[in-house]
PQR file of N, CA, C, O and H, with PARSE charges and radii, in Angstrom:
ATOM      1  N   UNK A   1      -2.537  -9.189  -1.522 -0.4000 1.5000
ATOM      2  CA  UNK A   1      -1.858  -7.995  -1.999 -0.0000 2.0000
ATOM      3  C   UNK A   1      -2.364  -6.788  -1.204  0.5500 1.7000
ATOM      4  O   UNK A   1      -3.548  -6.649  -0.896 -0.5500 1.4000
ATOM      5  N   UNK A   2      -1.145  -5.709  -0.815 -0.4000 1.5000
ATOM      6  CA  UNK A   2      -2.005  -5.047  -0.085 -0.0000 2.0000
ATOM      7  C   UNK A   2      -2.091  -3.847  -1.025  0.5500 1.7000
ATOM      8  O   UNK A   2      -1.380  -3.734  -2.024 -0.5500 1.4000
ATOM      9  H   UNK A   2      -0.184  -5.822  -1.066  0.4000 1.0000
ATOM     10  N   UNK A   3      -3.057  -2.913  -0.619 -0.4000 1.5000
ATOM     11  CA  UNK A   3      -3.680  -1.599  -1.325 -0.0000 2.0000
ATOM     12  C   UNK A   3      -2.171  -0.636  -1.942  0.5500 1.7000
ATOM     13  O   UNK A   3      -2.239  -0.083  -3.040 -0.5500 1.4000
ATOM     14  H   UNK A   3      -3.634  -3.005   0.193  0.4000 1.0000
ATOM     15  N   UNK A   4      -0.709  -0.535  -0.970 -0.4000 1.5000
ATOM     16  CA  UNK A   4       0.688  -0.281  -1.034 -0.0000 2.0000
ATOM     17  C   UNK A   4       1.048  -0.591  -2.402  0.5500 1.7000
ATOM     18  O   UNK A   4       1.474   0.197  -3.247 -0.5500 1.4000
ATOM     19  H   UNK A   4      -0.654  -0.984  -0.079  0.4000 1.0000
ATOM     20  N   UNK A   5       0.733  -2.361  -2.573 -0.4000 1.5000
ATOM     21  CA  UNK A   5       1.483  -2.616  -3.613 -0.0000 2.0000
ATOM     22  C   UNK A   5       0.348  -2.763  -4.285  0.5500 1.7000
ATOM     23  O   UNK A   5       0.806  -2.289  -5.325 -0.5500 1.4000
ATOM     24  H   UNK A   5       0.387  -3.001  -1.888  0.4000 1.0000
ATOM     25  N   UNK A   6      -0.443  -2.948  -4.488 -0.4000 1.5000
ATOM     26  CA  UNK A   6      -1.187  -2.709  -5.557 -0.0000 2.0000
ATOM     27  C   UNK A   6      -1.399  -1.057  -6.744  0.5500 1.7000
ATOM     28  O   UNK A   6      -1.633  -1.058  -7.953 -0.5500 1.4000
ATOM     29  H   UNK A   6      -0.815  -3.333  -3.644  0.4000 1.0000
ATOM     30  N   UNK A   7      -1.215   0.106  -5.856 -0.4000 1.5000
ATOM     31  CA  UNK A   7      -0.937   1.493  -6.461 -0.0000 2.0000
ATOM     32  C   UNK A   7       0.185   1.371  -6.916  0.5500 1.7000
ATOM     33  O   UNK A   7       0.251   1.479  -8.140 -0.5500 1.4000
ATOM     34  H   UNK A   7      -1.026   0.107  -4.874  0.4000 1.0000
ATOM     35  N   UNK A   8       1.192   1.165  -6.333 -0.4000 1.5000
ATOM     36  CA  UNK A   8       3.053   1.577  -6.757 -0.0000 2.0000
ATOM     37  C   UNK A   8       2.864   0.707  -7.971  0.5500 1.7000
ATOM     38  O   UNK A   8       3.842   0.953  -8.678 -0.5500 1.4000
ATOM     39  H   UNK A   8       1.138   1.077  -5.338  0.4000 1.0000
ATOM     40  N   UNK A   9       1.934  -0.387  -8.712 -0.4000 1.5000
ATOM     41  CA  UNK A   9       1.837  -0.714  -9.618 -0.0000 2.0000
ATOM     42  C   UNK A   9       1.751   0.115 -10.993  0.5500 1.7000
ATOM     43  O   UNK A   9       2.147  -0.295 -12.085 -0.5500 1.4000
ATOM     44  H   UNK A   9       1.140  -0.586  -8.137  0.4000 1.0000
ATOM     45  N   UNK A  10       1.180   1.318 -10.738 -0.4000 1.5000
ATOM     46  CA  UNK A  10       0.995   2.124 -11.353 -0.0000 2.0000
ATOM     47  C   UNK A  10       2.269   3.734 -11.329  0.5500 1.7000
ATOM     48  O   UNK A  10       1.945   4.912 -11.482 -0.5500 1.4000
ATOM     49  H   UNK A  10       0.859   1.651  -9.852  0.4000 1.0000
ATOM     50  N   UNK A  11       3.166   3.373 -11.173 -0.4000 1.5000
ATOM     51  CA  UNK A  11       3.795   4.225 -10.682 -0.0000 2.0000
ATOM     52  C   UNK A  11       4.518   5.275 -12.013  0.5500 1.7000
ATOM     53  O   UNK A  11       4.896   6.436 -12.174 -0.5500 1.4000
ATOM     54  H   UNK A  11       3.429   2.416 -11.049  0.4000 1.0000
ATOM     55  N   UNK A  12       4.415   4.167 -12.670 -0.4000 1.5000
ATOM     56  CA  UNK A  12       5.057   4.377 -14.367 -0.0000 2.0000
ATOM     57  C   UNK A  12       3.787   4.909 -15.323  0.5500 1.7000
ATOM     58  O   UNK A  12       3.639   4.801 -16.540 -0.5500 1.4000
ATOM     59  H   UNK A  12       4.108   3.224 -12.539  0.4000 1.0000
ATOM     60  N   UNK A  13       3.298   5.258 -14.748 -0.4000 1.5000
ATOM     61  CA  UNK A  13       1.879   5.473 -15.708 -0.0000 2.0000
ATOM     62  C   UNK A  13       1.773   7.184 -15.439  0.5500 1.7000
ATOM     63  O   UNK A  13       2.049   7.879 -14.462 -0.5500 1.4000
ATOM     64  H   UNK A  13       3.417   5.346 -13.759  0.4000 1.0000
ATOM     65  N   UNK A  14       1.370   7.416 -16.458 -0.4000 1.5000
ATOM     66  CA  UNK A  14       1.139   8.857 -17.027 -0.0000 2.0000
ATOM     67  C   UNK A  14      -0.121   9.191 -16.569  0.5500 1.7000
ATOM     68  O   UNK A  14      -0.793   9.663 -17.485 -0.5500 1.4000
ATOM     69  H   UNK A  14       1.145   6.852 -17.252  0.4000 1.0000
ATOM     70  N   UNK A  15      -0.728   9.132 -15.482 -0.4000 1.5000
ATOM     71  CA  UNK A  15      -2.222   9.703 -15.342 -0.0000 2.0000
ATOM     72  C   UNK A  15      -2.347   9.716 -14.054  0.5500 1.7000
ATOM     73  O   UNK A  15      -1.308   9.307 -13.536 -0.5500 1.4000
ATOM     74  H   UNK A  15      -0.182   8.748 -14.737  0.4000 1.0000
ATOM     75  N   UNK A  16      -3.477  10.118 -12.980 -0.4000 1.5000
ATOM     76  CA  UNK A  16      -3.863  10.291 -11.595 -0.0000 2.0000
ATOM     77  C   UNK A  16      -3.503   9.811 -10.926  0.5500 1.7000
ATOM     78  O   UNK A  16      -2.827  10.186  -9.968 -0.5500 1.4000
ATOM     79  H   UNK A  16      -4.321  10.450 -13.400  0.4000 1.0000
ATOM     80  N   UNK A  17      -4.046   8.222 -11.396 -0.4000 1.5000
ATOM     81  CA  UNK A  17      -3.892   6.908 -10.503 -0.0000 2.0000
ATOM     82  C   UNK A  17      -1.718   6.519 -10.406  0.5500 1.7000
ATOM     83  O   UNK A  17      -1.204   5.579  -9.799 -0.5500 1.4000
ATOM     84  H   UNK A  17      -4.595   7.917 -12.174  0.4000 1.0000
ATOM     85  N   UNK A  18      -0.915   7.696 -11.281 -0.4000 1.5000
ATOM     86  CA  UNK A  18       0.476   7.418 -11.299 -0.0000 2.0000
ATOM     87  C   UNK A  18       0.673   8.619 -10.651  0.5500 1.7000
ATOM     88  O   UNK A  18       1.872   8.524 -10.389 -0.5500 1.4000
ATOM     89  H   UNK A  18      -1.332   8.460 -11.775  0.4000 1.0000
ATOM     90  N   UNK A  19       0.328   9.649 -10.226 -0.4000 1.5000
ATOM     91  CA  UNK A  19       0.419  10.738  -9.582 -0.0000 2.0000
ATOM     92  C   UNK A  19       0.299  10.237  -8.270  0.5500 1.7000
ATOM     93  O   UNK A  19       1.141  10.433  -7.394 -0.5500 1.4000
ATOM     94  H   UNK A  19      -0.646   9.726 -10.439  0.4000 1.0000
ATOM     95  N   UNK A  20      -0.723   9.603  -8.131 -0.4000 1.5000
ATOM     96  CA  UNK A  20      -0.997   8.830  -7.189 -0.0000 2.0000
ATOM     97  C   UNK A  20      -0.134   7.827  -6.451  0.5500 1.7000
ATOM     98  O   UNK A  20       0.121   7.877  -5.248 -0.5500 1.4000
ATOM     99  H   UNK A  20      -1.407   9.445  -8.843  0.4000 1.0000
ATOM    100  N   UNK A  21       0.165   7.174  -7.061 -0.4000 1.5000
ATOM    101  CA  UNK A  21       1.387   6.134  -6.719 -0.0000 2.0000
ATOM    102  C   UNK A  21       2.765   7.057  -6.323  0.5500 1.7000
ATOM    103  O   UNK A  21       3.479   6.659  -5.403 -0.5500 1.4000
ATOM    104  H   UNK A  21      -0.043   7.132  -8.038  0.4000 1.0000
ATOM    105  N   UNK A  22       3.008   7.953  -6.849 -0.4000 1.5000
ATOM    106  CA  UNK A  22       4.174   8.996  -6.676 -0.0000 2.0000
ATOM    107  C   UNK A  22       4.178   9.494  -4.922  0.5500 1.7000
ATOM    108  O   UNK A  22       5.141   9.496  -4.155 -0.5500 1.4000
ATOM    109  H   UNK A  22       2.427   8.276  -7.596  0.4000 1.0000
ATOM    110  N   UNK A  23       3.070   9.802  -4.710 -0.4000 1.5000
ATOM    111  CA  UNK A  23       2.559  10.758  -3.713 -0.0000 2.0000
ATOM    112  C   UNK A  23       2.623   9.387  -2.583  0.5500 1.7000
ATOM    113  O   UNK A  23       3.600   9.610  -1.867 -0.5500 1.4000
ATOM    114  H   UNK A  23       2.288   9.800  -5.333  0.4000 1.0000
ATOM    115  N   UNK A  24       2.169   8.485  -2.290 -0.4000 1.5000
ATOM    116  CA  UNK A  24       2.286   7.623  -1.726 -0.0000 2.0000
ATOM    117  C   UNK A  24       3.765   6.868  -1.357  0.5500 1.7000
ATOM    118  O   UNK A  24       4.291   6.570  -0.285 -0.5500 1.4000
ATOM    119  H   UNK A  24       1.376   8.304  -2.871  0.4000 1.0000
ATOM    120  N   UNK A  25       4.099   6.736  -2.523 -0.4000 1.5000
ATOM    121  CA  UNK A  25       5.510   6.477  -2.211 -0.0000 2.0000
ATOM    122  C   UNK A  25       6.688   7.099  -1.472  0.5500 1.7000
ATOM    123  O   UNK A  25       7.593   6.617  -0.792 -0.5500 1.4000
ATOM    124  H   UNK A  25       3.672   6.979  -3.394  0.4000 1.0000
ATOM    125  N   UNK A  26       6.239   8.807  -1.981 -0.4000 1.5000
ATOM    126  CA  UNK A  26       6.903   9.552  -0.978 -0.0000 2.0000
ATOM    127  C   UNK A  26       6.730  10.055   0.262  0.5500 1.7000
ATOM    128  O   UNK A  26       7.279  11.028   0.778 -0.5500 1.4000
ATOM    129  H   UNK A  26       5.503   9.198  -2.534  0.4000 1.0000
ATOM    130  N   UNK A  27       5.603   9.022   0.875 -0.4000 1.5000
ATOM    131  CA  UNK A  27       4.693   9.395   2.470 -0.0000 2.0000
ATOM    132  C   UNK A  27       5.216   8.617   2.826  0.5500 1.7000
ATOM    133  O   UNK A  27       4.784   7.526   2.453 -0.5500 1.4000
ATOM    134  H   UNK A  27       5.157   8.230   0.457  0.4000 1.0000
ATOM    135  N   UNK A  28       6.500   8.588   3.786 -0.4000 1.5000
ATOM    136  CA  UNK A  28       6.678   7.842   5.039 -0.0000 2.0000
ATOM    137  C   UNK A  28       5.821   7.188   6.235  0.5500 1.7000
ATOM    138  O   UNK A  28       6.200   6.294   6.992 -0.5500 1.4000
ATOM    139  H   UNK A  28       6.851   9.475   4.089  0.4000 1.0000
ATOM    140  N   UNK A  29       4.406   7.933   6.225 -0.4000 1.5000
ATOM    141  CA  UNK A  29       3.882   7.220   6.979 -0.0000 2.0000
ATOM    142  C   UNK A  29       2.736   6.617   6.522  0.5500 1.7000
ATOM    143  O   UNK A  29       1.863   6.455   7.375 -0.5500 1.4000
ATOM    144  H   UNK A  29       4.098   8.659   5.610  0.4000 1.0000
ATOM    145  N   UNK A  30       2.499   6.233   5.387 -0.4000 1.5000
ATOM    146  CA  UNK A  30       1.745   5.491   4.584 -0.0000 2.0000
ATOM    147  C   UNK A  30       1.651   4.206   5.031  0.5500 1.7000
ATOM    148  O   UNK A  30       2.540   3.393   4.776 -0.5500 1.4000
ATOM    149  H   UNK A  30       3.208   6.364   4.694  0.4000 1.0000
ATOM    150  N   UNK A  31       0.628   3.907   5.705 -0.4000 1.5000
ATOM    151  CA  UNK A  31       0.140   2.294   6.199 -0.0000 2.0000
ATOM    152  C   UNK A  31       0.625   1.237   5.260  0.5500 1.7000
ATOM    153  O   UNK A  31      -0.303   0.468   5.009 -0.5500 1.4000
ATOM    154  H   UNK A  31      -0.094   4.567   5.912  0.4000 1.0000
ATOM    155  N   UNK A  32       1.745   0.906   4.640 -0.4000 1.5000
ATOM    156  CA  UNK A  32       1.709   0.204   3.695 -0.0000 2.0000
ATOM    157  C   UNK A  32       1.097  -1.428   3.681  0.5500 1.7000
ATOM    158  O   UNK A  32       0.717  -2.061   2.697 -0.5500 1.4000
ATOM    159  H   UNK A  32       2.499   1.530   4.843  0.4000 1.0000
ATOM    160  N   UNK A  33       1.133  -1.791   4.865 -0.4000 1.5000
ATOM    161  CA  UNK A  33       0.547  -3.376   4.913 -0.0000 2.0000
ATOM    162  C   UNK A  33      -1.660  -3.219   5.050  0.5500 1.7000
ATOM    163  O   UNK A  33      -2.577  -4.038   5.117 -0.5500 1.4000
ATOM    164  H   UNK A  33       1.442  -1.276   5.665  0.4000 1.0000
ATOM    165  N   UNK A  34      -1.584  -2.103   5.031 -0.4000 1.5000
ATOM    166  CA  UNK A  34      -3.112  -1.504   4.871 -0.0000 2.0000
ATOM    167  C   UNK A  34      -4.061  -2.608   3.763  0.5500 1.7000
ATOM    168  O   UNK A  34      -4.004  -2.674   2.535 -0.5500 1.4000
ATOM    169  H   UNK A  34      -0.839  -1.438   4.977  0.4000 1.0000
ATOM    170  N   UNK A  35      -4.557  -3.067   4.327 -0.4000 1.5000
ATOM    171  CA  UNK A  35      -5.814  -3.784   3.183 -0.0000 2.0000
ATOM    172  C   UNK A  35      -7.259  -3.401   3.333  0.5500 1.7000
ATOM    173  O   UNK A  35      -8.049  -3.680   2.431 -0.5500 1.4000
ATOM    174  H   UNK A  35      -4.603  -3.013   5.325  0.4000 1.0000
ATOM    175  N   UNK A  36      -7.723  -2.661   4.624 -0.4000 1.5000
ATOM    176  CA  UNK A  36      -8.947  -2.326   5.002 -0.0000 2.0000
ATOM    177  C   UNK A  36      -9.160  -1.221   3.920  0.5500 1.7000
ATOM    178  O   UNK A  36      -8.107  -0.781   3.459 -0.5500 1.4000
ATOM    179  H   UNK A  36      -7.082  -2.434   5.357  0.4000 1.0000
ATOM    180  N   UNK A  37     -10.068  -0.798   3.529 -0.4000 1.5000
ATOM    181  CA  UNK A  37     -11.102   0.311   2.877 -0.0000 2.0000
ATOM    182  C   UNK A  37     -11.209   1.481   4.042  0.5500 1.7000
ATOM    183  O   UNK A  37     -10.613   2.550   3.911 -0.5500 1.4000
ATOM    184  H   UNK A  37     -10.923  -1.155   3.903  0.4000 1.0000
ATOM    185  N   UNK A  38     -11.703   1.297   4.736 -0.4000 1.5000
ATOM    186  CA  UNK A  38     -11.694   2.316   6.328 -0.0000 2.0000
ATOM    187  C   UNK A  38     -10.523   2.631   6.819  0.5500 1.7000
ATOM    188  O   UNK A  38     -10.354   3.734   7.338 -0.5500 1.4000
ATOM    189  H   UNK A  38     -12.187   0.429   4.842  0.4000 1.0000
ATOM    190  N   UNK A  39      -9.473   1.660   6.730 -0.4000 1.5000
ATOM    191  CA  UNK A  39      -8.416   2.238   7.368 -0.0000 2.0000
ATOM    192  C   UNK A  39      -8.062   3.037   6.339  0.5500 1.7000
ATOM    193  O   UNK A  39      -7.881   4.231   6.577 -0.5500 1.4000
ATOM    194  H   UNK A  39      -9.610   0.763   6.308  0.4000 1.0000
ATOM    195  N   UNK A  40      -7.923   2.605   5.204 -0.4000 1.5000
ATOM    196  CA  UNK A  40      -7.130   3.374   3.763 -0.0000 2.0000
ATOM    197  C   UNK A  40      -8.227   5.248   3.613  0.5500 1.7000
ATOM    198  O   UNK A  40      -7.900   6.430   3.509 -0.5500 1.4000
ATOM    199  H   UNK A  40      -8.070   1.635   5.011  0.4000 1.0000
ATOM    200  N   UNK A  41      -9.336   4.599   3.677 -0.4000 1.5000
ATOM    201  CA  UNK A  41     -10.034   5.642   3.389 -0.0000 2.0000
ATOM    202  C   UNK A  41     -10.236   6.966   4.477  0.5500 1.7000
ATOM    203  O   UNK A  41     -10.912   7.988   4.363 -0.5500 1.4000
ATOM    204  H   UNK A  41      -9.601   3.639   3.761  0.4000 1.0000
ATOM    205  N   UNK A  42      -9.539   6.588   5.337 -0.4000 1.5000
ATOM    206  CA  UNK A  42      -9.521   7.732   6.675 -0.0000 2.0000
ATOM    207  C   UNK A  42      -8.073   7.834   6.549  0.5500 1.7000
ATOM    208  O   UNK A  42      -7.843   9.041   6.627 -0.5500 1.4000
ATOM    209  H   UNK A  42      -8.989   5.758   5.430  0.4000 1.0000
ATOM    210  N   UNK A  43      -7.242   7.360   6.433 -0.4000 1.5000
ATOM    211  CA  UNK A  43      -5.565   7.682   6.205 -0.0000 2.0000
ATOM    212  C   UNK A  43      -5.991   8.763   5.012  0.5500 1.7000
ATOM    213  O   UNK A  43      -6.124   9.881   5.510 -0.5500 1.4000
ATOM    214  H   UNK A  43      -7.429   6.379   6.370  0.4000 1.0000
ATOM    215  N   UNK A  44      -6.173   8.753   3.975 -0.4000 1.5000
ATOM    216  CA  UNK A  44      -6.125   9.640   2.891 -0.0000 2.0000
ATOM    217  C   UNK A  44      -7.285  10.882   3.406  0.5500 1.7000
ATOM    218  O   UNK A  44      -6.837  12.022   3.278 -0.5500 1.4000
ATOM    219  H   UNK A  44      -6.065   7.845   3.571  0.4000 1.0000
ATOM    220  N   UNK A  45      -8.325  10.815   3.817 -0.4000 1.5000
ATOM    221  CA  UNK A  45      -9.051  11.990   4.487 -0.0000 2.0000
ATOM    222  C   UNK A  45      -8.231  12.292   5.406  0.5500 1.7000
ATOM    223  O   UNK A  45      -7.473  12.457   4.451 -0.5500 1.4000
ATOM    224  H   UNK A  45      -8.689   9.889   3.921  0.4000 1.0000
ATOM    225  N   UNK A  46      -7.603  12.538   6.324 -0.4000 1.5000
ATOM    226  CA  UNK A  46      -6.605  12.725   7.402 -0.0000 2.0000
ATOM    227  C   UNK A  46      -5.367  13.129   6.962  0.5500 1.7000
ATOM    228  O   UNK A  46      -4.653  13.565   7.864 -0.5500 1.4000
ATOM    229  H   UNK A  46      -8.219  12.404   7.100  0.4000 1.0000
ATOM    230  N   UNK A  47      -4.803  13.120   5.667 -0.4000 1.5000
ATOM    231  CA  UNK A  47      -3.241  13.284   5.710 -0.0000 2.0000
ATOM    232  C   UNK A  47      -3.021  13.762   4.067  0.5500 1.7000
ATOM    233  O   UNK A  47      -1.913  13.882   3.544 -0.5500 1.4000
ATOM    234  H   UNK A  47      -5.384  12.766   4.934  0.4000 1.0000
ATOM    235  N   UNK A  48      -4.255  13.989   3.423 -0.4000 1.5000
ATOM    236  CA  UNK A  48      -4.300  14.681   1.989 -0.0000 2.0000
ATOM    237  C   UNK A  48      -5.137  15.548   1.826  0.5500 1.7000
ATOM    238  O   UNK A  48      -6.273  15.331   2.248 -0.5500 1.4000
ATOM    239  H   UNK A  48      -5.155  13.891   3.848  0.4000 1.0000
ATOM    240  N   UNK A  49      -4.846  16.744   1.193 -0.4000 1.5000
ATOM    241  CA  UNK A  49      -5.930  17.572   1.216 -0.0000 2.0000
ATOM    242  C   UNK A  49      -6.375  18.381  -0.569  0.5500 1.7000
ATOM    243  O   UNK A  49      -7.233  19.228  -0.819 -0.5500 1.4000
ATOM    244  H   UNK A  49      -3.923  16.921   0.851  0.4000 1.0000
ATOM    245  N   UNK A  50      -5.708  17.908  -1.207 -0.4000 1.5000
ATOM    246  CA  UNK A  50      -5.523  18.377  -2.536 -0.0000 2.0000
ATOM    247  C   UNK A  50      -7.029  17.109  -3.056  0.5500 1.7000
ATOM    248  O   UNK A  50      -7.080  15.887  -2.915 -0.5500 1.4000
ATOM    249  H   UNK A  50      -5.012  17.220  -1.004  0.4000 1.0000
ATOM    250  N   UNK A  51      -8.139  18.154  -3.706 -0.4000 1.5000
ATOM    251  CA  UNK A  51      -8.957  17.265  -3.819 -0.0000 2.0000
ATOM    252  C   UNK A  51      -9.230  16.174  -5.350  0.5500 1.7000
ATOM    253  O   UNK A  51     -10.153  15.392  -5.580 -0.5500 1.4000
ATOM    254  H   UNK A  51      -8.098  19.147  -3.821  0.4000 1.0000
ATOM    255  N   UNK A  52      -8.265  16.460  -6.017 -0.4000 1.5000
ATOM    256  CA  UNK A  52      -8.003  15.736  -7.510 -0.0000 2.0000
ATOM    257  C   UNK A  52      -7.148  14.506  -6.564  0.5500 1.7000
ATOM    258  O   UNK A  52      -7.423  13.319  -6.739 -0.5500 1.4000
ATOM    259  H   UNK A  52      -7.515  17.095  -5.831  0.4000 1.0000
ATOM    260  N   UNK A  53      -6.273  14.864  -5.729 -0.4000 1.5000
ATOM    261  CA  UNK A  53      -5.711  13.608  -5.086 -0.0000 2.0000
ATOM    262  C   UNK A  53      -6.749  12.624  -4.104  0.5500 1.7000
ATOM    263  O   UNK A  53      -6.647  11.416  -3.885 -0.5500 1.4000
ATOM    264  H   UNK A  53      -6.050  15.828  -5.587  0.4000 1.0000
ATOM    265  N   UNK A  54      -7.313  13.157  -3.828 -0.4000 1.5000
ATOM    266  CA  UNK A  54      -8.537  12.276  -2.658 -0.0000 2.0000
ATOM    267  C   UNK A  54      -9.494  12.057  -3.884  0.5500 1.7000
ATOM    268  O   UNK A  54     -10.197  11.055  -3.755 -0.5500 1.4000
ATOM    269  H   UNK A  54      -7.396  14.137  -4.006  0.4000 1.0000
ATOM    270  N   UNK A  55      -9.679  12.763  -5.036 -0.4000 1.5000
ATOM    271  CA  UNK A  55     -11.020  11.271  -6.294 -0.0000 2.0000
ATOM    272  C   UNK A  55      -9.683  10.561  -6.629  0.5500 1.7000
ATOM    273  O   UNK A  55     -10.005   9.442  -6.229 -0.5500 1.4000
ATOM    274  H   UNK A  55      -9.107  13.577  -5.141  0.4000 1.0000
ATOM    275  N   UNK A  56      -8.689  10.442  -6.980 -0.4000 1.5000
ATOM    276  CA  UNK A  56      -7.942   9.563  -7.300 -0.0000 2.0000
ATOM    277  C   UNK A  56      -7.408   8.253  -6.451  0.5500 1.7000
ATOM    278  O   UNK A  56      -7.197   7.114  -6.866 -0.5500 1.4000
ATOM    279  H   UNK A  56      -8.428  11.351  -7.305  0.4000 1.0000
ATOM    280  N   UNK A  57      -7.254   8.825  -5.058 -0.4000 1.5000
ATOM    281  CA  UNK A  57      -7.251   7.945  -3.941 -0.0000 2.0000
ATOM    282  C   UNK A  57      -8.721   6.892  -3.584  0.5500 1.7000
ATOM    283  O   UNK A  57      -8.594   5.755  -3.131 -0.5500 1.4000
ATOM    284  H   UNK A  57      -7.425   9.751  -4.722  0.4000 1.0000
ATOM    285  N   UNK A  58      -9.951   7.473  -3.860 -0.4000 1.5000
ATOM    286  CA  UNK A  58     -10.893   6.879  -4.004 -0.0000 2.0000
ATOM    287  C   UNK A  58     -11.398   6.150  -5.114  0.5500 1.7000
ATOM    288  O   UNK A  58     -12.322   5.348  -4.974 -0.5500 1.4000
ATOM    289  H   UNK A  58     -10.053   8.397  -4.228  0.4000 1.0000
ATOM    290  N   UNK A  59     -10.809   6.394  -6.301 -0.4000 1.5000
ATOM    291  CA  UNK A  59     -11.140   5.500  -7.633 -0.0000 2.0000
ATOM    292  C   UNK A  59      -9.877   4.250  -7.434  0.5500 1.7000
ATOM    293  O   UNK A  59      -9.985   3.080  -7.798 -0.5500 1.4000
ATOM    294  H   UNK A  59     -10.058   7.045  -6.414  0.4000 1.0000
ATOM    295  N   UNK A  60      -8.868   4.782  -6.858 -0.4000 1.5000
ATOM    296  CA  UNK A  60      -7.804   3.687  -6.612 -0.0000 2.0000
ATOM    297  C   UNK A  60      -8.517   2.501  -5.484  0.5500 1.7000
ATOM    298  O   UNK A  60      -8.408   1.286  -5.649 -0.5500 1.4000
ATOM    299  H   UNK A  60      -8.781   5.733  -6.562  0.4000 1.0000
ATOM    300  N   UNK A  61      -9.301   3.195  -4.254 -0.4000 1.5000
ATOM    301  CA  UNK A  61      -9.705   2.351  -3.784 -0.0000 2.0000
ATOM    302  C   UNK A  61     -10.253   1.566  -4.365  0.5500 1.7000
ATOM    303  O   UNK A  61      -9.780   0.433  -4.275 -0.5500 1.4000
ATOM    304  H   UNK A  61      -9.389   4.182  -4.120  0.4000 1.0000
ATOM    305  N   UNK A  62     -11.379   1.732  -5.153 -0.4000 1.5000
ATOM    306  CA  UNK A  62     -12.521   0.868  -5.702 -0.0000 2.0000
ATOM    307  C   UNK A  62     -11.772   0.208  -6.722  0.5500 1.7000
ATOM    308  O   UNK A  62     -12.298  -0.867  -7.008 -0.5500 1.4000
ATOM    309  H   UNK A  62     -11.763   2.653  -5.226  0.4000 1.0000
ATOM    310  N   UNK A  63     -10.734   0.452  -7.377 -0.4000 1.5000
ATOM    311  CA  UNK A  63     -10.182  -0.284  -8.558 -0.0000 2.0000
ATOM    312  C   UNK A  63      -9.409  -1.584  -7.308  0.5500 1.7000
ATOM    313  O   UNK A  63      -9.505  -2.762  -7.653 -0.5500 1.4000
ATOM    314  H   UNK A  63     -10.306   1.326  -7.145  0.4000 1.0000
ATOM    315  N   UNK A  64      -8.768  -1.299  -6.078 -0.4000 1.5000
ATOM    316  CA  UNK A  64      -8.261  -2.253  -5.798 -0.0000 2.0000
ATOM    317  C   UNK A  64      -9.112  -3.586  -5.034  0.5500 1.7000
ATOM    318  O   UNK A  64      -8.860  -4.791  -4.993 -0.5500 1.4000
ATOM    319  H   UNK A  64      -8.691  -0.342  -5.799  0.4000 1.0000
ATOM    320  N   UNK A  65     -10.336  -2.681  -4.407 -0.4000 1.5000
ATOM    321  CA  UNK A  65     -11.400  -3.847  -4.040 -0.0000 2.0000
ATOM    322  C   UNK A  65     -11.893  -4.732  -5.061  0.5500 1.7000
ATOM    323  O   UNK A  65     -12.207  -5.910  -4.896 -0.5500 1.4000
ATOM    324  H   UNK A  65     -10.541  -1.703  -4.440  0.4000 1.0000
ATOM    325  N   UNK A  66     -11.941  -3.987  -6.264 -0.4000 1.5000
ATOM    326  CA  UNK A  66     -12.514  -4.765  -7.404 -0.0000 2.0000
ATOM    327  C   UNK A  66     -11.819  -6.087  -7.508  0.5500 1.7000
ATOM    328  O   UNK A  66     -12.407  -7.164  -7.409 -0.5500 1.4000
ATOM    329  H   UNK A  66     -11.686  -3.030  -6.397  0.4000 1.0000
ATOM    330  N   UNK A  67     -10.363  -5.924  -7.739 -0.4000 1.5000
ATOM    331  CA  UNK A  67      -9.183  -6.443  -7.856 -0.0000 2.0000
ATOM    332  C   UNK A  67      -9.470  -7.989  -7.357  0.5500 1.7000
ATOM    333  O   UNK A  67      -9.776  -9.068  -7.865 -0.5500 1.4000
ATOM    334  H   UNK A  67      -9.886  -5.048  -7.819  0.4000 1.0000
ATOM    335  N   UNK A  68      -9.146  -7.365  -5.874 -0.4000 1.5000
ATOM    336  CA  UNK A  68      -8.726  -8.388  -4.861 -0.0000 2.0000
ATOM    337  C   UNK A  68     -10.575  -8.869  -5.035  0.5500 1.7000
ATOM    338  O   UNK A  68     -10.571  -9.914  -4.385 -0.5500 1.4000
ATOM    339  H   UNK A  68      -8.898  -6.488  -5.461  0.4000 1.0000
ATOM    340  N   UNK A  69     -11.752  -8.717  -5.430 -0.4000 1.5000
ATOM    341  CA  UNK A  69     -12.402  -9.609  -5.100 -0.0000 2.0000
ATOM    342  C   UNK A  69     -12.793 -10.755  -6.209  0.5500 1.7000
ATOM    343  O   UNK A  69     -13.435 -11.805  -6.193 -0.5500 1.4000
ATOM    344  H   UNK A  69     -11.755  -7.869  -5.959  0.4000 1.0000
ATOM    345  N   UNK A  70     -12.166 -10.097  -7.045 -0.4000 1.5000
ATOM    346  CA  UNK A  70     -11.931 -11.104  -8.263 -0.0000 2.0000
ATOM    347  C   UNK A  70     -10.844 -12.190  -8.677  0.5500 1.7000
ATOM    348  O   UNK A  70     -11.040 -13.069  -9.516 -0.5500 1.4000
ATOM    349  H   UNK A  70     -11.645  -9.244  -7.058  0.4000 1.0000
ATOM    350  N   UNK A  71      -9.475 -11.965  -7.845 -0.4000 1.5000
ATOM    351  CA  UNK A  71      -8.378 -12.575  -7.410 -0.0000 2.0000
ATOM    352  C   UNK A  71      -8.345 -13.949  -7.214  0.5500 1.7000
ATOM    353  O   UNK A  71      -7.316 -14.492  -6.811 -0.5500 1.4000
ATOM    354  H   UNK A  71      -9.315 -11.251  -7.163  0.4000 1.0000
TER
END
């Protein structure tokens, strides 16, 4: 699963991590086949600057590593 579809999971949800999914969805150039941590985590330092969106982009990270290492 990549990090893409793992957020848009949340897209329907009333909180950060769905703000989140919103904001992503509407970035055309959003790495979507992205599974790296480094790649994800320098795409969002590089192309977001609102900082409630970059802790949310970073708690999303760690919620999706969690994920996939329990999978």
């Amino acid at each position: 699963m990549t990090f893409y579809d793992f957020v848009i999971s949340f897209i329907e949800d009333d909180t950060p991590l769905g703000q989140l999914a919103h904001k992503i969805k509407r970035d055309n150039n959003f790495p979507k086949d992205a599974t790296s941590y480094n790649e994800l985590n320098s795409y969002f330092y590089s192309n977001y600057i609102d900082h409630e969106m970059l802790a949310s982009a970073k708690r999303a990270l760690s919620l999706y590593l969690n994920n996939i290492s329990i999978a």
